[in-house]
C-alpha positions as CSV (number, residue, x, y, z in Angstrom):
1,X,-26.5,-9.3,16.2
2,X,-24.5,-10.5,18.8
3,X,-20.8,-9.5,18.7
4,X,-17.7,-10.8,20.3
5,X,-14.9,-8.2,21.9
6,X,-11.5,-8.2,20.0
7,X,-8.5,-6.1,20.1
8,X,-5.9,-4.7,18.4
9,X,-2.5,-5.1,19.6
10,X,-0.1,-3.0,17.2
11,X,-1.1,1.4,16.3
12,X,1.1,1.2,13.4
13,X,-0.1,1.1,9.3
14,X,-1.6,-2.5,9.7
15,X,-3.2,-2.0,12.9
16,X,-4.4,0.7,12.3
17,X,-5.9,-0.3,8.9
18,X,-7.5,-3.1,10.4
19,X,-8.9,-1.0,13.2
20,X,-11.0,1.1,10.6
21,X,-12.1,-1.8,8.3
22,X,-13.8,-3.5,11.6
23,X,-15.1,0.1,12.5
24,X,-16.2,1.2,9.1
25,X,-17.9,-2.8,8.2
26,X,-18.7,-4.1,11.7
27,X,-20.0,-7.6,12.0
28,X,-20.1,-10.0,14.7
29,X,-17.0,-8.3,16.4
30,X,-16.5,-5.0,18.8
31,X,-13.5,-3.8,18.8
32,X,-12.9,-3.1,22.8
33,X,-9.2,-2.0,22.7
34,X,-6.3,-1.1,20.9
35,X,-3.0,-1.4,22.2
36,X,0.7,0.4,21.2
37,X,3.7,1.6,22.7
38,X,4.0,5.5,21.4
39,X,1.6,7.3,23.4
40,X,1.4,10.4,20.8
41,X,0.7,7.7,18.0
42,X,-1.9,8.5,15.4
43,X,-3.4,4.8,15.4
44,X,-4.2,5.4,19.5
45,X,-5.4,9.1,18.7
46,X,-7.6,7.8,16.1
47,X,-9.2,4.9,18.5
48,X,-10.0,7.3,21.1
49,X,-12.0,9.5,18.9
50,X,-14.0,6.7,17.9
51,X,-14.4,5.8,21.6
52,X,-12.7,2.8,22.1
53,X,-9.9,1.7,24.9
54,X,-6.6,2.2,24.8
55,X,-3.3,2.1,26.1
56,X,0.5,2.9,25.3
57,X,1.9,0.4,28.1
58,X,1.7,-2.7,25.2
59,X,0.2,-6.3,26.4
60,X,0.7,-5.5,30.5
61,X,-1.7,-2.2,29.5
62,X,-3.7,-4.3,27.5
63,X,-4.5,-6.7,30.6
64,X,-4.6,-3.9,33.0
65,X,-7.7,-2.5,30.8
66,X,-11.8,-3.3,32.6
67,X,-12.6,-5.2,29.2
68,X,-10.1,-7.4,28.7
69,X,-11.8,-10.2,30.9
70,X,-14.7,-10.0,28.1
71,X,-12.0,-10.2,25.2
72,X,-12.0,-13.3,22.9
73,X,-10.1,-12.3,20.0
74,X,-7.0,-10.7,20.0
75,X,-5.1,-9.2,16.5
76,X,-1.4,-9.0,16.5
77,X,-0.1,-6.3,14.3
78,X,3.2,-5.9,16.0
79,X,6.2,-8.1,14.5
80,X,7.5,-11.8,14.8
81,X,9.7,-11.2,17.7
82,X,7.0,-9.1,19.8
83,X,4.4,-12.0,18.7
84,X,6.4,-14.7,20.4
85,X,6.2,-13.3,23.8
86,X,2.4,-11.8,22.7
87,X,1.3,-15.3,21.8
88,X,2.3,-17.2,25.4
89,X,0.4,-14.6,27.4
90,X,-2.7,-14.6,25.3
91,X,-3.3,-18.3,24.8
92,X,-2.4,-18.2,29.0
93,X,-5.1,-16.3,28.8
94,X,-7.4,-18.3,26.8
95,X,-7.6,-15.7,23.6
96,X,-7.9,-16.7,20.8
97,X,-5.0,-15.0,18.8
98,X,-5.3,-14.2,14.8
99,X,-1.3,-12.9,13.6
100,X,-0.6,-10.8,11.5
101,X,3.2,-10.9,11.6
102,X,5.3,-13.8,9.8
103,X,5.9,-15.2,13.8
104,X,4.0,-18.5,12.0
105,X,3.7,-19.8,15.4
106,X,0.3,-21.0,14.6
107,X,-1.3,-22.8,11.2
108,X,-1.2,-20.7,8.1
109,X,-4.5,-19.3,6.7
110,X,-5.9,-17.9,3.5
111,X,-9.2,-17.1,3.6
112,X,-10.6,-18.6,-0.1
113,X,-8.3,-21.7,0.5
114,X,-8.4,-23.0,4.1
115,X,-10.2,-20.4,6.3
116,X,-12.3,-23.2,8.0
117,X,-9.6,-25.4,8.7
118,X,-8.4,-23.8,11.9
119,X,-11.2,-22.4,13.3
120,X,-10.6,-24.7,17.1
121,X,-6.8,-23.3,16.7
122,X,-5.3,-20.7,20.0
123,X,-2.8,-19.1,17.1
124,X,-3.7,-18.8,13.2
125,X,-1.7,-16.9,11.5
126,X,-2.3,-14.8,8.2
127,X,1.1,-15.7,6.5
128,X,1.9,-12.5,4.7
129,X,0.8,-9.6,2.5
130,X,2.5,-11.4,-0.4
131,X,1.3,-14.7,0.6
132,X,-2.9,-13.5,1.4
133,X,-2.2,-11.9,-2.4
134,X,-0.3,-14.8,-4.0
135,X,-0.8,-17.9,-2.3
136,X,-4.7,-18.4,-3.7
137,X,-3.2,-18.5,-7.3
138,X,-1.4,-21.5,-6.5
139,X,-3.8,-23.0,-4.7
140,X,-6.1,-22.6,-8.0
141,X,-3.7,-24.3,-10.2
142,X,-2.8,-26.9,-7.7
143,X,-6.9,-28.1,-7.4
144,X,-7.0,-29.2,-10.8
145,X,-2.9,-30.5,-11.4
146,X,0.1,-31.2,-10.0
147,X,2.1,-28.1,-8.9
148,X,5.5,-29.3,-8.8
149,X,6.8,-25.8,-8.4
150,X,5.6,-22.3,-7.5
151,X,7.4,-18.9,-7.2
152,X,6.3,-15.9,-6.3
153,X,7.2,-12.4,-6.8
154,X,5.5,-9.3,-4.3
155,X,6.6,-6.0,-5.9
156,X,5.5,-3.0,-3.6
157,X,5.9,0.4,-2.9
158,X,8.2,1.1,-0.8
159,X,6.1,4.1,0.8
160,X,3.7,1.2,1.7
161,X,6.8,-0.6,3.9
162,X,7.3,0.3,7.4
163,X,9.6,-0.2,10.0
164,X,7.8,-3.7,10.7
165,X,7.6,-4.9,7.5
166,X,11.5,-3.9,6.7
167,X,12.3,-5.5,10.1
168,X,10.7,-8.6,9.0
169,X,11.7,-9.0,5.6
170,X,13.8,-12.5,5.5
171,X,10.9,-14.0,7.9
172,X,8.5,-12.5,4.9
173,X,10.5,-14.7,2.2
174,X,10.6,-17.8,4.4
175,X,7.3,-18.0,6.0
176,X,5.5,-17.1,2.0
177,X,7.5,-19.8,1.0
178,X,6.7,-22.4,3.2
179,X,3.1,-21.5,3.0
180,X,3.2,-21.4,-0.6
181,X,3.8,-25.6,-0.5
182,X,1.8,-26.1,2.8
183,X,-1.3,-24.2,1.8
184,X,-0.5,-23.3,-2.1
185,X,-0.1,-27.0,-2.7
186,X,3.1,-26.9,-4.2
187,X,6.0,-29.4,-4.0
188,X,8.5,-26.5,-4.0
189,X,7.8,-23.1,-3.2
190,X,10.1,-19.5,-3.3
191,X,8.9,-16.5,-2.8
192,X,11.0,-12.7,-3.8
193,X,9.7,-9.4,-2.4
194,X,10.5,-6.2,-3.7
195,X,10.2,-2.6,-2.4
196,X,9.9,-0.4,-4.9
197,X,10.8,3.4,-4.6
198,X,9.0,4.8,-7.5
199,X,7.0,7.9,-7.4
200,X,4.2,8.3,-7.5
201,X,3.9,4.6,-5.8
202,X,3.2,2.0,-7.7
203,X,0.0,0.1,-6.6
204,X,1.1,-3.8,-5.1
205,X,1.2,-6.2,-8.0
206,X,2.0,-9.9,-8.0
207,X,3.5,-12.3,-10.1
208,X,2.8,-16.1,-10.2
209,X,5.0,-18.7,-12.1
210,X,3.8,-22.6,-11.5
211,X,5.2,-25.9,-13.5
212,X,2.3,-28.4,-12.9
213,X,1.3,-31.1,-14.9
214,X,-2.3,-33.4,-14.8
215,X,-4.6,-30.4,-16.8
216,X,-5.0,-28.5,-19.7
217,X,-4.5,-24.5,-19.8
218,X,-8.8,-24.2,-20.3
219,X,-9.1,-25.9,-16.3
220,X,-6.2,-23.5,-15.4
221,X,-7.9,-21.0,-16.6
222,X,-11.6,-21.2,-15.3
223,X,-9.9,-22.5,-11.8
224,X,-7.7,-19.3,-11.3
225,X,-10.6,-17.0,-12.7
226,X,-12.9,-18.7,-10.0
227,X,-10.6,-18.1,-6.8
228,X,-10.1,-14.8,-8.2
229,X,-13.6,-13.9,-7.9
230,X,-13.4,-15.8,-4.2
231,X,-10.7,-13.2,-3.4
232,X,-13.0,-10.0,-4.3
233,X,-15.5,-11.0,-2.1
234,X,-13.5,-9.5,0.8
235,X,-10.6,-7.2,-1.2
236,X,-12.5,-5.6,-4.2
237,X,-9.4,-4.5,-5.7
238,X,-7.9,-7.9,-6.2
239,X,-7.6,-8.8,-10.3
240,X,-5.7,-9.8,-12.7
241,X,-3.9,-7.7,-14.8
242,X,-3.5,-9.7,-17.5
243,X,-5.1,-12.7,-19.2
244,X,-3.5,-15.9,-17.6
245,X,-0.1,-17.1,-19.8
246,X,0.8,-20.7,-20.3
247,X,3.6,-22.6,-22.1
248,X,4.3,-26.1,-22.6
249,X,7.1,-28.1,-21.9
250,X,7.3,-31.6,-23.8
251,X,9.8,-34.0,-24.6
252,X,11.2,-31.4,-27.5
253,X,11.8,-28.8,-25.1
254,X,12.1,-30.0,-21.5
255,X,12.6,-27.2,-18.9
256,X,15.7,-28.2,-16.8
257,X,14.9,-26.7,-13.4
258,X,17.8,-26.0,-10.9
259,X,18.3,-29.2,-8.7
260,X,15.0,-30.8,-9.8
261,X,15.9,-32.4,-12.8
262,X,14.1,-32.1,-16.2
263,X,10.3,-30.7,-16.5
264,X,7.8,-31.5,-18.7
265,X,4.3,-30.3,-18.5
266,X,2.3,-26.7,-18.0
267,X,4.0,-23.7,-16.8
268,X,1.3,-21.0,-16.0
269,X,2.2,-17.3,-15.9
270,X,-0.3,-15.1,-13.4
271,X,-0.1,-11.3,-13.2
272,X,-2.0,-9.6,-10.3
273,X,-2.8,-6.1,-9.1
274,X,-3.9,-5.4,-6.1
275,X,-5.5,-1.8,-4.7
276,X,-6.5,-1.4,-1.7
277,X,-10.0,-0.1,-0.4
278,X,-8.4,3.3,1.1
279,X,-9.7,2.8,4.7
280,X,-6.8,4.3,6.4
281,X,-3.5,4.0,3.9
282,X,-4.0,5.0,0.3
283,X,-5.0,2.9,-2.1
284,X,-1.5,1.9,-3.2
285,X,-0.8,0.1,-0.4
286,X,-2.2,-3.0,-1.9
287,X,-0.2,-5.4,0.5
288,X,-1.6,-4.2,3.7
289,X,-5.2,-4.0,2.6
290,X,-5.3,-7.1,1.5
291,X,-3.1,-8.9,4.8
292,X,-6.1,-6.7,7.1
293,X,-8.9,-7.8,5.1
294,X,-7.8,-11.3,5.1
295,X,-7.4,-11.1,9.0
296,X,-11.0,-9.7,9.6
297,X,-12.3,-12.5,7.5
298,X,-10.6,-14.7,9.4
299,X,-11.8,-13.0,12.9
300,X,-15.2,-12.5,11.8
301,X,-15.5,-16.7,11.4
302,X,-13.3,-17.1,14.8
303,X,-16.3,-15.1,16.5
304,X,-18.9,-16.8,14.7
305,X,-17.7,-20.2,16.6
306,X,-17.1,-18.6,19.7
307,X,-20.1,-17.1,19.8
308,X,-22.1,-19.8,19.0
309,X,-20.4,-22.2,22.2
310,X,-21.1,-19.4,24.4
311,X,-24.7,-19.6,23.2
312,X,-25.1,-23.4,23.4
């Protein structure tokens, strides 16, 4: 099979959980480099041993390396502000640029809802762990009604939150958010994170509250059971915890929601867990599996197009 070079900019948790998904599952990409800033870091350590380029001087050392010329793909793993200066060098350099950080520089993408929507983009980003966890759920109600609101809530462990996911924390709650109307489907979205310090850590889980209206709980249902099943296919430990909730609102009990006036209609209650496949991090850390198994999926259909151009 042909494959198409990629790096890994970022030797922290989420690089280097990415790092050993695309080592462990390979599939139409090599990965050529990875790239951090701490010499004596365990995510460099680790590429070495697996025989892959690396360097400690960030994106000048990444461009310094021999096999950066043959580099198509590049995975940013670092935060929003580093991804801002990342992002105008790379497209400069006609890479193609998947981001992991809430930078939301380019178009928002979830894999089961709009993973070949962007595929001619320079920048798509992978919104955030809450959002690759929670955002499909809306998406499944809004396909079958009218999701006038949607709020999330991404409870993790707070073992599974590093320095670059605490960094970025406001930028988590307004780029979910935003995605949550723009690719969710919802009029109005909000998203909450929380960083749980329990021990032993609590595995990610995710709750979904949307008011819709337009179909019956039974559509719901089936819809959210089906892009469920859609989410598996690349994060096996994605599920439900529960059965799906519902209660009605009708003109005998309106729900009067906070600057939006009366509500009548369906609101759905969602409960997810989500445990990650224990590539690198442990399989509590939910949130980051499922953000770096989002991003491969996403690479692995980047290459695919690539790829083919080069061959036509």
């Amino acid at each position: 099979m042909a494959r198409l070079k990629a790096a890994i900019i970022g030797s922290g948790n989420i690089g280097t959980d990415l790092m050993m998904k695309m080592i462990k599952y390979p599939q139409n990409m090599e990965l050529a480099a990875v790239v951090g800033i701490d010499a004596a870091s365990e995510g460099l350590a680790m590429a070495r041993e697996h025989g892959i380029a690396t360097t400690h001087e960030g994106l000048d050392g990444l461009r310094k390396l021999p096999c950066y010329p043959e580099i198509g793909i590049v995975f940013d793993a670092t935060s929003a502000y580093a991804h801002k200066v990342h992002d105008e060098a790379l497209r400069a350099d006609g890479k193609q640029v998947v981001d992991l950080t809430p930078a939301a520089i380019g178009p928002f993408t979830v894999p089961p809802v709009n993973m070949e929507a962007h595929l001619d983009q320079p920048n798509v980003n992978m919104v955030t762990c809450g959002g690759q966890a929670t955002i499909p759920m809306v998406a499944a109600v809004s396909q079958v009604a009218k999701v006038h609101y949607a709020e999330i809530v991404a409870s993790v462990s707070s073992r599974s939150a590093g320095p670059g996911t605490r960094a970025n924390i406001d930028e988590f709650t307004r780029t979910t958010a935003r995605a949550i109307e723009a690719v969710g489907g919802a009029t109005q979205g909000k998203a909450i994170i929380i960083l749980n310090p329990a021990e032993p850590p609590m595995i990610m889980r995710d709750t979904v509250f949307t008011l819709s209206e337009g179909a019956d709980e039974e559509t719901i249902r089936a819809s959210v059971e089906k892009m469920v099943a859609e989410v598996q296919k690349y994060v096996p430990g994605y599920r439900l915890k529960q059965q799906v909730q519902f209660e009605r609102f009708g003109d005998n009990n309106k729900l009067r929601i906070p600057g939006r006036g009366e509500f009548t209609g369906i609101k759905t209650s969602i409960f997810l867990e989500v445990e990650g496949a224990g590539d690198y991090l442990p399989s509590y850390s939910g949130n980051l599996d499922i953000m770096t198994a989002a991003a491969k999926a996403t690479g692995e259909l980047l290459a695919k197009r690539r790829l083919a151009a080069m061959a036509a």
